[in-house]
C-alpha positions as CSV (number, residue, x, y, z in Angstrom):
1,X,14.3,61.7,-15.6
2,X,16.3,59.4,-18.3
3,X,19.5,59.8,-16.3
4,X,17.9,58.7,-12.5
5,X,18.2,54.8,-11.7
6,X,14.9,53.4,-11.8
7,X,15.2,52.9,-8.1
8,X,16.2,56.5,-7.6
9,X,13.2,57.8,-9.7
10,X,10.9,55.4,-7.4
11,X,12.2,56.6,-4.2
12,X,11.3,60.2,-5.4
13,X,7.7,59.2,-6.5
14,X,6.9,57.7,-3.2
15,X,8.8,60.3,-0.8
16,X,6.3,63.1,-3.1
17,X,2.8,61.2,-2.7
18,X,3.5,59.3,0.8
19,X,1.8,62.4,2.8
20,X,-1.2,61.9,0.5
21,X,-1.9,58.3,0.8
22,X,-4.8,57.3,3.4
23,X,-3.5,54.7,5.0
24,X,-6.9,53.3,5.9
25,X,-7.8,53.4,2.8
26,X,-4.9,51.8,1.6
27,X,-5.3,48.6,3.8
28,X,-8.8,48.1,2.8
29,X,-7.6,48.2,-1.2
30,X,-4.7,45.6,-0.4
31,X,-7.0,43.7,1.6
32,X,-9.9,43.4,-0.9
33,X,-7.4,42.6,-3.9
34,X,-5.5,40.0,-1.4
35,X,-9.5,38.5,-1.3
36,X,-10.0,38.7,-5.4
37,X,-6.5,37.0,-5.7
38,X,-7.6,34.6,-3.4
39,X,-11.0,33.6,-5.5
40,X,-9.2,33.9,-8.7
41,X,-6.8,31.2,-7.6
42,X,-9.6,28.9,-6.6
43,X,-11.1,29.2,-9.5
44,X,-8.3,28.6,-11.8
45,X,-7.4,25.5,-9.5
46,X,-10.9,24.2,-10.4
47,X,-10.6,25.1,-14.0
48,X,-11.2,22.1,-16.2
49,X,-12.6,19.6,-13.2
50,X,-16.1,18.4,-14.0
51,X,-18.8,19.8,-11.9
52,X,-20.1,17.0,-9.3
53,X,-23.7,18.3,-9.1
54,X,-26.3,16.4,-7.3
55,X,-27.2,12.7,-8.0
C-alpha cells in the first residue's frame, strides 16, 4: 500500500465497499450530521453574548 497515491489507494477503498453502502441509510447520516453542524454553528455564533432573559 506505501507505493499507491493516496488517491489511488482511495479509489480502491471506495470501488470495494460501494456495493455495501445503504444508500438510504447514508442520506439519513449526512442529513442528521448536516442538522448537528447546523446547531453547533449557532451555538458557537452565540458563544459569549449575554443571555436576554425576561424583564
Amino acid at each position: 500500500m506505501e507505493a499507491l497515491e493516496p488517491d489511488e489507494l482511495q479509489r480502491l477503498v471506495l470501488a470495494a465497499v460501494d456495493p455495501y453502502i445503504d444508500r438510504d441509510v447514508l442520506a439519513q447520516q449526512i442529513a442528521r450530521e448536516e442538522q448537528e453542524c447546523c446547531a453547533l454553528e449557532e451555538f458557537a455564533g452565540r458563544w459569549g453574548v449575554p443571555n436576554e432573559g425576561p424583564s
